[in-house]
C-alpha positions as a Markdown table, in Angstrom:
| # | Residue | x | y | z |
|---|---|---|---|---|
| 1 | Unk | 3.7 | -0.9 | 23.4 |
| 2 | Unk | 1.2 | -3.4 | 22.2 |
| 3 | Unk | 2.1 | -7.2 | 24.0 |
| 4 | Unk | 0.8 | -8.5 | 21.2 |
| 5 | Unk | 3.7 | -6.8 | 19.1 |
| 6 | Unk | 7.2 | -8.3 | 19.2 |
| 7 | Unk | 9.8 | -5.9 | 17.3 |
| 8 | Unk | 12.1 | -7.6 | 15.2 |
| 9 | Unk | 15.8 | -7.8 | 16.8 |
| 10 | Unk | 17.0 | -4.8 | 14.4 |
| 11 | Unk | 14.4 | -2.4 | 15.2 |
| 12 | Unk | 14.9 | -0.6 | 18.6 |
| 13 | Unk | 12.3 | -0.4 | 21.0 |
| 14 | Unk | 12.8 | 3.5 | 21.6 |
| 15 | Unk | 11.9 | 4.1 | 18.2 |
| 16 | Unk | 8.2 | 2.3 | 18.3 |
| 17 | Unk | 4.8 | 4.2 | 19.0 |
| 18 | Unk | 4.3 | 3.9 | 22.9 |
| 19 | Unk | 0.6 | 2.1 | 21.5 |
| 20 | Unk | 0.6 | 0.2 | 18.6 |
| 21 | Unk | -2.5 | -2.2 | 17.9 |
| 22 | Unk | -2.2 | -5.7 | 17.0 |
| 23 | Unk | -3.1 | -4.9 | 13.5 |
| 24 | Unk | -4.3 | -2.9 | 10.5 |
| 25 | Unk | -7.5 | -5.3 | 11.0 |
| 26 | Unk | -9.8 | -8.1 | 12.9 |
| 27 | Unk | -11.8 | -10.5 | 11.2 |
| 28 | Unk | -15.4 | -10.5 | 12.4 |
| 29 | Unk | -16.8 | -13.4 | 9.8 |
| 30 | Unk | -19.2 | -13.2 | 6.8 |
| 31 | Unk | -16.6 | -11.0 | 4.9 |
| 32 | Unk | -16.6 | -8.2 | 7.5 |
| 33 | Unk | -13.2 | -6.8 | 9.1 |
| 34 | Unk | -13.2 | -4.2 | 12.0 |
| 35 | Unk | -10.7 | -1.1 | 11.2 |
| 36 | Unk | -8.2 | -0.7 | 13.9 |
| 37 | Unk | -6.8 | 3.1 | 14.3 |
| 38 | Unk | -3.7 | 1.6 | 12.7 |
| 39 | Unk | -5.6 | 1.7 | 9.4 |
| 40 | Unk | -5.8 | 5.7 | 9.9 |
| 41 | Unk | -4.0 | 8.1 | 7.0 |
| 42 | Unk | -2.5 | 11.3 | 7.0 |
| 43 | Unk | -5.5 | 13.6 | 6.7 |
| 44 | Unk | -7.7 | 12.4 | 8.9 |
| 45 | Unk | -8.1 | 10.4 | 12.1 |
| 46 | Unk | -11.2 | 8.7 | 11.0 |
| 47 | Unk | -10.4 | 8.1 | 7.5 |
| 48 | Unk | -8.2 | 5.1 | 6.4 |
| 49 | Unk | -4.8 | 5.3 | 4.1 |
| 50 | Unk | -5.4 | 3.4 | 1.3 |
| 51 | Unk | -3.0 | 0.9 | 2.0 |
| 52 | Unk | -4.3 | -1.0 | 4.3 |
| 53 | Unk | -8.0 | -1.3 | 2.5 |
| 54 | Unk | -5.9 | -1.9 | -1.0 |
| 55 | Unk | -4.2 | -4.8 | 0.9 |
| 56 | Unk | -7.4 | -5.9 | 2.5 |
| 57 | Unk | -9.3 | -6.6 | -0.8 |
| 58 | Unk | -5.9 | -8.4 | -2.4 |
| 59 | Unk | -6.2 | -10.4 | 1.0 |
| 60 | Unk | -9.6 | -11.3 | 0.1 |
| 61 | Unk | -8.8 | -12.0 | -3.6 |
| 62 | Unk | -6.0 | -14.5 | -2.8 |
| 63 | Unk | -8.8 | -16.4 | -0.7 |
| 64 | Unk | -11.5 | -16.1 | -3.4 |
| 65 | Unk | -11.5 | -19.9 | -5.5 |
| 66 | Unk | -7.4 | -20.3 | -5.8 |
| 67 | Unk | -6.3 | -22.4 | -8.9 |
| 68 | Unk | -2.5 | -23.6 | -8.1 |
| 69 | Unk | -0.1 | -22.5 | -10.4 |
| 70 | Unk | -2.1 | -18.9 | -11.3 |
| 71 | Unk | -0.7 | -15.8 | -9.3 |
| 72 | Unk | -2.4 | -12.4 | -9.2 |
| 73 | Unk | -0.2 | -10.1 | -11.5 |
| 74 | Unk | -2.0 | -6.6 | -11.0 |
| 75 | Unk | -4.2 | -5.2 | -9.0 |
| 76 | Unk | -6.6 | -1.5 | -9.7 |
| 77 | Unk | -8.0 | -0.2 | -6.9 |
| 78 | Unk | -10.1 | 3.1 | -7.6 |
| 79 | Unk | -10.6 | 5.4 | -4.5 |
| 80 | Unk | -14.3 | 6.0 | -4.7 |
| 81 | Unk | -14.5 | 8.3 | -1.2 |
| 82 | Unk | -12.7 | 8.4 | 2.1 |
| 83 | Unk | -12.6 | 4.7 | 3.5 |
| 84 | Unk | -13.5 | 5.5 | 7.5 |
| 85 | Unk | -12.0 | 3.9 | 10.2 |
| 86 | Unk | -15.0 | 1.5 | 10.8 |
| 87 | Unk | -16.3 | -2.3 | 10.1 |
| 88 | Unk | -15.6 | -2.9 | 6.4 |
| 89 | Unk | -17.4 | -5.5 | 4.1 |
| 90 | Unk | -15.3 | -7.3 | 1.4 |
| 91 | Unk | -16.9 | -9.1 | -1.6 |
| 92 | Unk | -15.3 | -10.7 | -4.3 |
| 93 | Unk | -16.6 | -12.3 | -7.3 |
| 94 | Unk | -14.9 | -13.9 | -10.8 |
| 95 | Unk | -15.6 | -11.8 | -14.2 |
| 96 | Unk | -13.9 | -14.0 | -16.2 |
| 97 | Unk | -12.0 | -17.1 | -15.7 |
| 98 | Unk | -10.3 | -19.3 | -18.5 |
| 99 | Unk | -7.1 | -22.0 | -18.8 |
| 100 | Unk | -4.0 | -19.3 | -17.9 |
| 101 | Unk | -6.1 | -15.7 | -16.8 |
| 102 | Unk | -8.2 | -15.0 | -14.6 |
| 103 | Unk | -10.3 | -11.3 | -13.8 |
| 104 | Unk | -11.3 | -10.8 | -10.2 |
| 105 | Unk | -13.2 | -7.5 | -8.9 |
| 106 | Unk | -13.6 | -6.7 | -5.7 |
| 107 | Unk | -15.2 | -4.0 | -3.8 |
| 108 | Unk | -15.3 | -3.0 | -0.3 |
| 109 | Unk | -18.4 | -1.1 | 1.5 |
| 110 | Unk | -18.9 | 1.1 | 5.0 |
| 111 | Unk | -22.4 | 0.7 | 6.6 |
| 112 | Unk | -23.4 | -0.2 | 2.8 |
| 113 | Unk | -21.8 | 2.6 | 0.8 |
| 114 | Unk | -19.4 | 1.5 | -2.0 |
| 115 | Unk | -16.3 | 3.0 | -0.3 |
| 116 | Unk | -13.7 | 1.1 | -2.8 |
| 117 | Unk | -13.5 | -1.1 | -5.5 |
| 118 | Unk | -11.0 | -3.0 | -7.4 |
| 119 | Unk | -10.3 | -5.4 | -10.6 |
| 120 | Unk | -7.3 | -7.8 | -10.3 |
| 121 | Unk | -5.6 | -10.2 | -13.1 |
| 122 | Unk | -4.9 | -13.1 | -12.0 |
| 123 | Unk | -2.0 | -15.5 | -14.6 |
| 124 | Unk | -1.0 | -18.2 | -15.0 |
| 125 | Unk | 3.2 | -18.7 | -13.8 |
| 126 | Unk | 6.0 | -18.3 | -16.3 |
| 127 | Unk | 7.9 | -21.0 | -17.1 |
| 128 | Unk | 11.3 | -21.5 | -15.2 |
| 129 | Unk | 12.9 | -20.8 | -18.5 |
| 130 | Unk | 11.7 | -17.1 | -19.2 |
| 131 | Unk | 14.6 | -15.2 | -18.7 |
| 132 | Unk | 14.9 | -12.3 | -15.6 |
| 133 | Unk | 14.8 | -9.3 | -17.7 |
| 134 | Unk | 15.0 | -5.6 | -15.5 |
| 135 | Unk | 17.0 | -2.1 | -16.7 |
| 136 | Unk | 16.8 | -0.5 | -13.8 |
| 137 | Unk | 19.1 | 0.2 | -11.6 |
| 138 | Unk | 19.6 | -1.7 | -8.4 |
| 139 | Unk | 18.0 | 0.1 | -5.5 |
| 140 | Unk | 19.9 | 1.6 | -2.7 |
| 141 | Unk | 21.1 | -0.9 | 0.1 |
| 142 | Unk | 18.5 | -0.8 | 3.1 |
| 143 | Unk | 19.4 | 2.4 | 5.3 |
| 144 | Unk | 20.0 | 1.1 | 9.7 |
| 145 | Unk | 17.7 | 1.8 | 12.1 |
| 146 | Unk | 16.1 | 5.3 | 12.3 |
| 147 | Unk | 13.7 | 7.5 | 14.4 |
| 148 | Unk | 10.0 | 7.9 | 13.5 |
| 149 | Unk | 9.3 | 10.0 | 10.6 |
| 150 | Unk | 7.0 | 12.9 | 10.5 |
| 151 | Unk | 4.7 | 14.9 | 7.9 |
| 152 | Unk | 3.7 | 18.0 | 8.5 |
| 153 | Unk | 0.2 | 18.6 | 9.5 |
| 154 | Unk | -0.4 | 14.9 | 8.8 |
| 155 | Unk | -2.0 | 12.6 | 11.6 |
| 156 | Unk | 1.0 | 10.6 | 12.4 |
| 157 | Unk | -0.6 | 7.6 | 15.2 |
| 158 | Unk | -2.4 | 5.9 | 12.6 |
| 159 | Unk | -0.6 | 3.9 | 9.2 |
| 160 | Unk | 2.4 | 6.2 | 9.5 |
| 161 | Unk | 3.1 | 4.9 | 12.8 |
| 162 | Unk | 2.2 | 1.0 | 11.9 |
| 163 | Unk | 4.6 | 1.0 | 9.2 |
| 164 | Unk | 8.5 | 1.2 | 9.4 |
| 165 | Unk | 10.4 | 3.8 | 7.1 |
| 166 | Unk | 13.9 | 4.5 | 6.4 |
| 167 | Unk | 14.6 | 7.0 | 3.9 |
| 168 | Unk | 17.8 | 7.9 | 2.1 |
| 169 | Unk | 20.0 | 9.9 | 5.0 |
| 170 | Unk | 18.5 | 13.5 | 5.3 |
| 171 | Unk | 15.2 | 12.7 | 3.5 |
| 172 | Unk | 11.1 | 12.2 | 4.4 |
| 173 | Unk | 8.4 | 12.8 | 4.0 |
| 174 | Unk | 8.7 | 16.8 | 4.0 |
| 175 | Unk | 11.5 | 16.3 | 1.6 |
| 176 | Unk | 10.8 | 17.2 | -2.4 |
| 177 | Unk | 11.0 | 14.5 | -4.3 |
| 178 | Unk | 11.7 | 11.8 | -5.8 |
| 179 | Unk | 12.0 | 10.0 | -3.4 |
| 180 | Unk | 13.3 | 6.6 | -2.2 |
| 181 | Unk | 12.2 | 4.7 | 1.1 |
| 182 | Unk | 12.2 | 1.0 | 1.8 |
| 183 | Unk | 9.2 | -0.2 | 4.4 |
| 184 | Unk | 7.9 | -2.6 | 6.4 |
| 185 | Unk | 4.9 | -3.2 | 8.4 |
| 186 | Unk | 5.0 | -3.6 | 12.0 |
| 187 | Unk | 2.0 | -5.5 | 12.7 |
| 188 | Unk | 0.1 | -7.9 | 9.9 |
| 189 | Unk | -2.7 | -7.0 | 7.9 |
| 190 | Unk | -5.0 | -9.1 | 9.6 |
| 191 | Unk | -4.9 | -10.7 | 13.0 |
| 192 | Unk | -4.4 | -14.4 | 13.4 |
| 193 | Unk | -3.5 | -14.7 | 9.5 |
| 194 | Unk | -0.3 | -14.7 | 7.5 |
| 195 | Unk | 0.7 | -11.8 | 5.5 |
| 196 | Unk | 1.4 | -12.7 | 1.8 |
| 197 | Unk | 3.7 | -10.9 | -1.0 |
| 198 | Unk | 1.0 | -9.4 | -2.8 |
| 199 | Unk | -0.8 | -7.8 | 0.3 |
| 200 | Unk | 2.8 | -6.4 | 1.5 |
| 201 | Unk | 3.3 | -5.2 | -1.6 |
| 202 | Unk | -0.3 | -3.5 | -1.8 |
| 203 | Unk | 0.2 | -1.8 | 1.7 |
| 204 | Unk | 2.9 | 0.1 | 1.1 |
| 205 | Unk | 2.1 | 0.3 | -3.2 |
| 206 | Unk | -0.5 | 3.8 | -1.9 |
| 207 | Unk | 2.7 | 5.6 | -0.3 |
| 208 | Unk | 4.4 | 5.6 | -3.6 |
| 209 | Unk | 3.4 | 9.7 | -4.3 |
| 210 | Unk | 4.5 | 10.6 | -0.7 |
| 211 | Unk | 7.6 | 8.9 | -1.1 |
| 212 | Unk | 8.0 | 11.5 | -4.0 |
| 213 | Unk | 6.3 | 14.1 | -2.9 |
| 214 | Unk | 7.1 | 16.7 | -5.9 |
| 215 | Unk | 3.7 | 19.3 | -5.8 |
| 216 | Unk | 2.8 | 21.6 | -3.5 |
| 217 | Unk | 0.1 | 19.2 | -1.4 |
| 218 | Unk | -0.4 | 22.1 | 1.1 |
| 219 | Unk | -1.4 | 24.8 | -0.8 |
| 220 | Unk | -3.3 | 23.2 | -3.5 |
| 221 | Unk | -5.2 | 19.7 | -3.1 |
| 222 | Unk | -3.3 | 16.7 | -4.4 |
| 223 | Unk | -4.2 | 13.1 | -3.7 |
| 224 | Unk | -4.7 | 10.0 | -5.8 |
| 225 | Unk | -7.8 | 8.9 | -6.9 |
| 226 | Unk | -6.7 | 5.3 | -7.3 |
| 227 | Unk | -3.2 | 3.2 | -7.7 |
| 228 | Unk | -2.2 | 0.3 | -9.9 |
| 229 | Unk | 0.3 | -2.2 | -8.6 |
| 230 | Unk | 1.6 | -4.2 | -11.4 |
| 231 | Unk | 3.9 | -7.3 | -10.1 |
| 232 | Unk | 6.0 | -9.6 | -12.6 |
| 233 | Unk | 7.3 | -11.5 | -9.9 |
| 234 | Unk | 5.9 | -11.9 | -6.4 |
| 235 | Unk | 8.1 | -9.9 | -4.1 |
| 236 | Unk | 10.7 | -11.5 | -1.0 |
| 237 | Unk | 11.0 | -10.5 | 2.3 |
| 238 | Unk | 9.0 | -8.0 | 4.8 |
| 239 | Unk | 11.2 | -5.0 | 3.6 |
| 240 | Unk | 10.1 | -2.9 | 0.5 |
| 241 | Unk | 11.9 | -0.2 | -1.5 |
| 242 | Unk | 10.1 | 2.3 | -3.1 |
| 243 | Unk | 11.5 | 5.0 | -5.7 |
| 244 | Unk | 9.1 | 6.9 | -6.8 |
| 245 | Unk | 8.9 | 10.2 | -8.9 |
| 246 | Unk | 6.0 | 12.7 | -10.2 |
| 247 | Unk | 4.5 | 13.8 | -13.7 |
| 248 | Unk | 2.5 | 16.4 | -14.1 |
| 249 | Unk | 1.8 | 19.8 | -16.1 |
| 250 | Unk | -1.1 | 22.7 | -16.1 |
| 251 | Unk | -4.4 | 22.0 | -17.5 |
| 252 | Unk | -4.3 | 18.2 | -17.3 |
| 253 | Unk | -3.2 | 15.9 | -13.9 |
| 254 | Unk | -0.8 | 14.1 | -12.3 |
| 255 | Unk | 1.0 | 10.7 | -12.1 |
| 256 | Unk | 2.9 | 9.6 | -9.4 |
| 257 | Unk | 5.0 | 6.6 | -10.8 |
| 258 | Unk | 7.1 | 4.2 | -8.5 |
| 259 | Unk | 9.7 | 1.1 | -8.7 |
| 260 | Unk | 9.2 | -1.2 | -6.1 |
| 261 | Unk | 12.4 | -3.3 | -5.3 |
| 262 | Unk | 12.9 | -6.2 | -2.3 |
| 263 | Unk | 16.0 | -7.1 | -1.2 |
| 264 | Unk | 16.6 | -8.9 | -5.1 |
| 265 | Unk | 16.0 | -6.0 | -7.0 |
| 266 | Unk | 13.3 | -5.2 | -9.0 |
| 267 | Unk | 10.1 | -7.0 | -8.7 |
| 268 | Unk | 7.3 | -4.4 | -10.0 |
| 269 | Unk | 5.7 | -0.9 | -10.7 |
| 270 | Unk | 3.1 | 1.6 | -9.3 |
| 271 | Unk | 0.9 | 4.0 | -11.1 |
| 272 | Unk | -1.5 | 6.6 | -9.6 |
| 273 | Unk | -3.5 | 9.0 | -10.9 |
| 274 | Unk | -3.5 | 12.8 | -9.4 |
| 275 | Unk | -6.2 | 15.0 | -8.7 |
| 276 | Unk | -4.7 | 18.4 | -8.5 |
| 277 | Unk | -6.8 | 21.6 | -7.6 |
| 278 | Unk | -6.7 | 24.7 | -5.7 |
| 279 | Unk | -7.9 | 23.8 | -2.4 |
| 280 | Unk | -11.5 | 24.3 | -0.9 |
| 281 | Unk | -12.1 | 21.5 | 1.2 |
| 282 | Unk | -10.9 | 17.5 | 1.8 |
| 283 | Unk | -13.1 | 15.3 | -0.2 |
């Protein structure tokens, strides 16, 4: 185990990776972050899940020129190409700014190739007196302590690993969907700094689909081409639930579609787009 990682006193020890790096990234200066392997996805060692890099550029938009009393509300991030496990450049600049909104976009680049980009709204706070307004219904009390979960075929050492899951009892990954699974990290976005609500909330926002895994992902291609987390108030607490389901039908796409709940209830949604095909090769 990582010295630099101390395990929170409900989470046993002989459930943690035997390595675990400090975290999902280092800051180098200039707007350039070094990938740890934590960052790696699923399908590939050298390619990150798009957690980490979704969080990385809502990291970076929380540091771009804050106003106090304006909170970023939503967040698009469109998955231009595989993000690799490597030094990352994040710029962000201000399309618009006026009395209560804000637009922000963001992109991040590998060795100079537009890898990811992303547009955020950023609002001004609702009054104390707007009333908490949320149909749905309460999310499923936070599952104890359980051992790592798997995927099959997936390359489990890298964000899988970093992150804590507990599913309802008898479910994962492997499991048809939907799907419910509160998570956690277990090291911070970036080293030496603190993690917010929005950039927990945008690390685990890209694992809405495989919470609800509901098409075939082995036998044809599915994956997301970008994901849209849409907050309407900022979440509480490390520990996230997600309850997510999927849309689809032949000759169009699909949509994965989640409810993201802390330990309050309800605090937002995510949307992502899915490209499905018969399979040739990764993209």
């Amino acid at each position: 185990m990582n010295p630099e990682f101390v395990p929170s006193p409900e989470v046993r020890p002989d459930v943690l990776p035997d390595v675990l790096p400090a975290a999902f990234y280092h800051e180098l200066g200039g707007g350039r972050y070094e990938s740890t392997p934590a960052t790696a996805g699923p399908w590939s060692a050298k390619s990150q899940h798009a957690g980490p890099p979704s969080a990385l550029v809502g990291h970076v938009m929380e540091r771009h020129a804050p106003r106090p009393g304006l909170r970023i509300a939503r967040v698009t991030v469109e998955l231009l190409r595989p993000v690799p496990v490597a030094d990352l450049a994040v710029a962000v600049r201000t399309v618009r700014s006026g009395g209560s909104v804000e637009v922000l976009e963001g992109e991040v680049t590998a060795a100079g190739e537009t890898v990811l980009l992303a547009r955020a709204w950023r609002l001004v706070a609702s009054p104390r007196s707007t009333p908490s307004l949320g149909p749905v219904p309460p999310a499923p009390d936070l599952p104890g302590p359980q051992p790592p979960h798997t995927m099959a075929g997936a390359h489990l050492d890298g964000y899988i690993a970093a992150m804590e899951w507990r599913f309802e009892n008898g479910k994962g990954f492997d499991s048809l969907g939907p799907g419910t699974a509160w998570a956690r990290q277990r090291v911070p976005l970036v080293a030496g700094a603190p993690d917010s609500p929005l950039t927990r909330a945008l690390t685990v926002a890209d694992s809405s689909w495989a919470v609800g895994f509901e098409l075939d992902h082995h036998t044809n291609l599915v994956i997301n081409t970008d994901v849209t987390l849409a907050l309407h108030r900022d979440p509480v607490g490390e520990w996230l639930c997600l309850r997510s389901h999927t849309e689809a039908g032949p000759g169009g796409s699909g949509l994965a579609l989640g409810q993201l709940d802390d330990e309050l209830g309800g605090c937002g949604r995510v949307l992502q787009t899915l490209l499905v095909t018969e399979r040739r090769d990764r993209p």
